[in-house]
N, C-alpha and C positions, 0 to 999 in steps of 0.2 A: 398594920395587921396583915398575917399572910393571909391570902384565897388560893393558897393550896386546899384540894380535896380529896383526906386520906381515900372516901371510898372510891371517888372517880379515878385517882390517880392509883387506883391496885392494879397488880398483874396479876394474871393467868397462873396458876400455881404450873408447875412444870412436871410433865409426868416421868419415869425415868422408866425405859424400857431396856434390853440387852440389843436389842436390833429394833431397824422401822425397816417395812419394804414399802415403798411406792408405788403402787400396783399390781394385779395381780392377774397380769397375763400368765404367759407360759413358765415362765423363770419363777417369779415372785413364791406362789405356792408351794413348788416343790421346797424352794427354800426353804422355805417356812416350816416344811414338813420336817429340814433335816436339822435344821435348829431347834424346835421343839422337843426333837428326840435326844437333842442335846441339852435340853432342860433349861435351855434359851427362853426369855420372857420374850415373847415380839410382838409387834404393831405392824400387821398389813394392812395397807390405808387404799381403799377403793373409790374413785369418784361416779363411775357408773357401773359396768358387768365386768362380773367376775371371767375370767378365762381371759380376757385382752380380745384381739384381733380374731386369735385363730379359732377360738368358741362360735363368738357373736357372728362375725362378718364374711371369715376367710377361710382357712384350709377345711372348716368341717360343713357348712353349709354348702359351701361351693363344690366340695367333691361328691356331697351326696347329689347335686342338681348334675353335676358334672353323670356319673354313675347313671341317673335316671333320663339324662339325654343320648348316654351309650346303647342301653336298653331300649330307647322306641327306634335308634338308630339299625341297630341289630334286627327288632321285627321287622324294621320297611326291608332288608336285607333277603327276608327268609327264604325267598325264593334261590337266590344263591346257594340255601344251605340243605335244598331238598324240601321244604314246607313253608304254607301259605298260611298268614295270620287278617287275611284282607286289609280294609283300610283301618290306620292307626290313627286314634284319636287320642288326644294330650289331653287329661283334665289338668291343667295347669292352679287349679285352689289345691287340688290333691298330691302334685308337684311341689306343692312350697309349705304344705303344713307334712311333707314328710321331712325337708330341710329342717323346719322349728322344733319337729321333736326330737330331730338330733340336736342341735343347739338347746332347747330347756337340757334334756337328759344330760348332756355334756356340763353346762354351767352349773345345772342341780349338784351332778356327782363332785364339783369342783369347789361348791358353797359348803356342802355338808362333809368332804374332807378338811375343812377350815376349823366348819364349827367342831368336829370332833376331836381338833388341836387343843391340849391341856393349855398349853403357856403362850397359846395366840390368841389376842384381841384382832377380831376383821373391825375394822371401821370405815363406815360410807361415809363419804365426802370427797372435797376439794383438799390435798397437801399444799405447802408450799413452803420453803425455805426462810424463814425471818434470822436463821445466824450459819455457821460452818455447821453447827450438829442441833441444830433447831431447825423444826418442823412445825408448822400451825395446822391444823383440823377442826372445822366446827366451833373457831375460837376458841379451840386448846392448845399449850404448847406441850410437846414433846420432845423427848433428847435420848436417843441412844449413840455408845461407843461407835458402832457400826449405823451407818443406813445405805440402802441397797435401792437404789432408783432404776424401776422396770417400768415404762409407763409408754413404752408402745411409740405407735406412728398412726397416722391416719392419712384421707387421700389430698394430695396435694391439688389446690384448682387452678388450673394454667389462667393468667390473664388475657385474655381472647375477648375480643368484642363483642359485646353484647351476650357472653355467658351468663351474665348474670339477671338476665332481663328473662331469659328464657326456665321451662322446670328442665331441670335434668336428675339424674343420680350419680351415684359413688355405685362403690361394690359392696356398700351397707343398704341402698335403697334395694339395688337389683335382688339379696338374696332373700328380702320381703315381699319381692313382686309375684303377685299371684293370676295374674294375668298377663296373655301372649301380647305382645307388642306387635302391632299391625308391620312397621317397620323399625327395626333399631339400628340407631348408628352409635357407632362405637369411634369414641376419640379416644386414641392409642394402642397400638400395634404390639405392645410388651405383652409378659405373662397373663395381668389379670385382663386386659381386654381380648385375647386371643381368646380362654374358655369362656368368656361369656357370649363371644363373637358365636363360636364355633355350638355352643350346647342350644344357645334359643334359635338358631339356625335349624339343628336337628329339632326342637319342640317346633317348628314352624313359619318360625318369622320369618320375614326378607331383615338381611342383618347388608350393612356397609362398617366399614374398618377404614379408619384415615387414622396414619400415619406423619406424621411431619416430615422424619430421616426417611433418607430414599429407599430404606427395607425395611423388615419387619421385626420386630425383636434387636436391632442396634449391635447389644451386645455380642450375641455370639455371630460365627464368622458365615461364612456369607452363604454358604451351600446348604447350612443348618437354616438358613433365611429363607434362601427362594423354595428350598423343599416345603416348609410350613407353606409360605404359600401356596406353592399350589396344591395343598395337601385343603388349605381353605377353600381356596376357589374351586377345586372340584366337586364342594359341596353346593356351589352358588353362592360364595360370598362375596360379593362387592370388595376388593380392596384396591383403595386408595393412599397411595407411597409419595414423596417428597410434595406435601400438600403445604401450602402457605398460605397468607390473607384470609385465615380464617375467622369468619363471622357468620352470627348467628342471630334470627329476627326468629319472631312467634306470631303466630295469626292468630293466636287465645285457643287454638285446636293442637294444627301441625307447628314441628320448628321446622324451617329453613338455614340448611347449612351452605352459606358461600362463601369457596375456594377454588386456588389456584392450585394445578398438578401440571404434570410434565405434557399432558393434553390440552390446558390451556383451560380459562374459567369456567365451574364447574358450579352445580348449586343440587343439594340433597335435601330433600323432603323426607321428614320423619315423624313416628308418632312418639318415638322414644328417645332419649339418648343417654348414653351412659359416659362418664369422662373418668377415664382410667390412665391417669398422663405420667402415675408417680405417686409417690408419696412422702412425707414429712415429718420429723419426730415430736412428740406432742413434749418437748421442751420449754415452749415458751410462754410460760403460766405456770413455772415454779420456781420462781424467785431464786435463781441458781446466782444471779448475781448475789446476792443476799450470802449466800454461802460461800463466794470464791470458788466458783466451778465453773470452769470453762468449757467453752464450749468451740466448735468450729464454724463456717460461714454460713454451713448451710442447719445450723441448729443441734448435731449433733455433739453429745457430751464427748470431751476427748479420755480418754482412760490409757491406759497404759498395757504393757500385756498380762498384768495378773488382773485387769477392769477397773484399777482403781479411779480415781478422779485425779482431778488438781487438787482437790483437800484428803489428807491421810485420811480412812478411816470411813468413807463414802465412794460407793461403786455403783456404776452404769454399766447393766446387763438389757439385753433385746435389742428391739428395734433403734431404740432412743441412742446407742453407741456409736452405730454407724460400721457395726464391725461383721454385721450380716441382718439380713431383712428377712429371715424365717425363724418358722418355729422352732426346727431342730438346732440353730445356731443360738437361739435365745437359751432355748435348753441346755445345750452345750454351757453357753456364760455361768448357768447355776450351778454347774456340774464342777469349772474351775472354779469357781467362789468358794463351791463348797468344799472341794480337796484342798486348798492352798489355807483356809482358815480353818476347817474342822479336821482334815487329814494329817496337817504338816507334810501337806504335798507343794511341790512346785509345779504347778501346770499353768501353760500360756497359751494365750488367744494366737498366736502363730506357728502355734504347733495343730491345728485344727485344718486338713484337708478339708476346701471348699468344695460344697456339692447341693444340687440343687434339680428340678422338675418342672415343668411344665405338662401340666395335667389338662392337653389337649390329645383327640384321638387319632394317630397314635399318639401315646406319650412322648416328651423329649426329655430325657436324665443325662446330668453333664459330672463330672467330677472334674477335680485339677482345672488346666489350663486350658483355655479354646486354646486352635493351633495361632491364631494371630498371636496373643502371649507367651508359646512357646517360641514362636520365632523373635519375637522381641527383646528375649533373654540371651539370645548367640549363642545359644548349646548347637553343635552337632545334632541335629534331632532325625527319628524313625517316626514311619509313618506309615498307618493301617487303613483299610477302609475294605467294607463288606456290606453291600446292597443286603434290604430284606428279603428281597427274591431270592437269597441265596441262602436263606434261614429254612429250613425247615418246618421248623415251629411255627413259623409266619405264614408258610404256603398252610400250611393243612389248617390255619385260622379264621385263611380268607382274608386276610390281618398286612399285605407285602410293602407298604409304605414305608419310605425311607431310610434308613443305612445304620451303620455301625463304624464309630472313627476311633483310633488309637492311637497320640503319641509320645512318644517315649527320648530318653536321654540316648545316643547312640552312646556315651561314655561309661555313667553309672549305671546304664539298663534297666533303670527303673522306670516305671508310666508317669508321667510328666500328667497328662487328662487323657480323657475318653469324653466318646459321647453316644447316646443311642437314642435316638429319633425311629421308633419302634413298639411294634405291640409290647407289652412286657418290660418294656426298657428301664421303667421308673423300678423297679425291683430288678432286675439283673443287673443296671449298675454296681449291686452293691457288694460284688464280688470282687468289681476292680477296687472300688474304694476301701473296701476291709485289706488289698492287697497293700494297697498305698499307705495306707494306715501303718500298715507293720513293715513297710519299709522293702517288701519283697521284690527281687527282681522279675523280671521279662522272662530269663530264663528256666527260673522257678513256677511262675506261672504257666508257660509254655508245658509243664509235664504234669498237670491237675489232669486229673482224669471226672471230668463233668457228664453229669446225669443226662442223657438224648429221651427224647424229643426236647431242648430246652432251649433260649433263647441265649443264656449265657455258654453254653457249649462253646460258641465259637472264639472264647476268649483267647486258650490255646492255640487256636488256628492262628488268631490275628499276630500273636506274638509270632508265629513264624513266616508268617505276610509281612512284617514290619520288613521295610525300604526305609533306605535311607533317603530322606527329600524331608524338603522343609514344610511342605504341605502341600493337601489335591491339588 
């Protein structure tokens, strides 16, 4: 006799959709928006909040706290600017419920663009991969020709001794906290620990910054480095560079952070800590093996330059790619997805000028190449540079912190990068990069006639400042 059991032994009926996205960050939605209007049936499959990274956690909470640390920044100033505001007090509950109603209003406006999609099913849950074009949810299976996997990164936790014994946060705890931190130290020196460093500084705290690399920021090149510094430490921020042996005990109040630095062993007392070391793609918990999707060592989906996968027919767009860690490059990903399969366009992820911000005050906005990567290439290269002091815009701001760099191909005379560590800078980059974009020479740009009092005014200057040298 069999003990087979038709009803135990059923499957899941199989749903058939024209597309699945996997997330519904930056990318996912909009897609979603341009396949609907293409009368596309889709499944955008959510395991938590809508918007991804940049809603919940990152560029919108963070710049509005960023914004509101400029502002008490500015009053303690006003003496500089002709008027007295006496002393400034931070309500810090009223600091962080202005962050959440940007974040509700942001993920609100992002949910009810969903639900007002004709041919999109949103679905909450957990995805994961059970074949090449199978996807499980909520113990459903689903199968579209296309699926599109947008599903973010999150913050990576260095293995450090005794991290794990002690409380700390991410950059999801921090833009919840609604209270000053007596002292916060910040483990890592990159983009997001610099504005957290630098904003609860200006709401109050004693802040410390440890770094592991012997500068700050790693990537870019080294006068872009020491400048932030001391652009920090003029505020009174503790920083700590080429730090090692780092461990960390808790009295059940304070943590104790001891380390080794170039001064020799070292030990910080803190009421806070925030660990900002990096981050990681949320890759592994969707069964990509299951699919034949490969991936790279450090978790990221490998894709090709139209985003496809190792399986036809499946694309990795955002953070999870590995082909840029912002929003405007995730956006970008949806923007080629969506010209190469709904345009019958041919567009590639290497044809995308890199560019990027650091939304400390001043701002730093970089396009193209640091000059270490243009000299690593062996071009002939030109080479620009122009202090703030020597901005206009910047004197009468009050605003003269650090510089303006440019450079360029001595052969095709094109701008290879730029950089501007400057008031304003996060927006007049984007003159050079629209240049870049289209391909425009040096020479051409050299005879724009730009709007004064402005910060990009001096673009045409630089271009006829360009020396030849490989860098300052």
């Amino acid at each position: 006799m069999s003990n087979d059991n038709p009803i135990h032994d059923a499957q899941p009926s199989v749903h058939q959709f024209d597309a699945i996205i996997i997330g519904a960050g930056q990318a996912g939605p909009s897609l979603a928006g341009r396949l609907n209007a293409a009368g596309k049936r889709v499944a955008i499959i959510e395991r938590h909040l809508v918007g991804g990274t940049c809603v919940n956690t990152g560029c919108k909470p963070t710049k509005t706290l960023v914004a509101s640390a400029y502002a008490v920044h500015t009053a303690r100033r006003g003496g500089e600017y002709g008027f007295s505001t006496g002393e400034v007090d931070v309500d810090m509950p009223a600091v962080a419920a202005r962050a959440r109603q940007v974040i509700d209003d942001s993920r609100g406006s992002n949910e009810a663009w969903l639900d007002g999609m004709l041919n999109v099913e949103l679905i909450r849950g957990h995805a994961r991969f059970i074949g090449s074009k199978l996807v499980e949810v909520n113990g459903q299976h689903l199968t579209a020709p296309n699926i599109f996997i947008n599903v973010g990164g999150r913050p990576g936790i260095p293995d450090l001794p005794g991290l794990m014994n002690v409380p700390f946060m991410t950059n999801a705890g921090m833009v919840a906290l609604d209270v000053l931190p007596r002292h916060l130290i910040v483990i890592g020196g990159s983009y997001i620990g610099l504005e957290f460093a630098q904003m609860y500084r200006r709401f109050g705290a004693e802040v410390t910054l440890i770094e592991r690399s012997d500068r700050l920021i790693p990537r870019e090149d080294p006068d872009i480095s020491a400048a932030v510094r001391r652009i920090l430490e003029g505020e009174h921020i503790k920083v700590l560079t080429s730090a090692s042996r780092i461990e960390f005990r808790s009295d059940g109040q304070d943590t104790t952070i001891l380390l080794e630095t170039e001064a020799g062993p070292t030990a910080i007392v803190g009421s806070h800590v925030l660990v900002a070391t990096g981050r990681v793609p949320n890759t592994d918990a969707l069964g990509l093996d299951a699919a034949g999707i490969a991936c790279d060592e450090h978790g990221y989906i490998r894709v090709d330059e139209r985003l496809q996968t190792t399986v036809d027919g499946v694309y990795a767009l955002g953070d999870c790619n590995g082909q840029g860690t912002f929003t405007h490059t995730a956006y970008n990903d949806f923007e080629i997805v969506a010209a190469n399969l709904l345009d019958g366009d041919d567009r590639h992820v290497s044809s995308r000028v890199s560019s990027y911000a650091l939304f400390i005050d001043p701002p730093l906005a970089r396009v193209g190449l640091t000059q270490a990567q243009a000299v690593a290439t062996g071009r002939p290269l030109l080479y620009s540079k122009r202090e703030m002091t020597r901005v206009g815009r910047a004197v009468e701001k009050g605003e003269t912190k650090g510089f303006m760099t440019v450079i360029a191909d001595a052969e095709t005379r094109q701008v290879l990068g730029a950089a501007i560590l400057g008031t304003g800078g996060d927006e007049a980059i984007h003159g050079l990069l629209n240049m870049m974009n289209a391909e425009r020479t040096i020479d051409e740009i050299r005879w724009a006639v730009p709007i004064h009092p402005t910060v990009a005014e001096f673009f045409p200057t630089m271009m006829l400042d360009l020396k030849a040298q490989a860098q300052a």
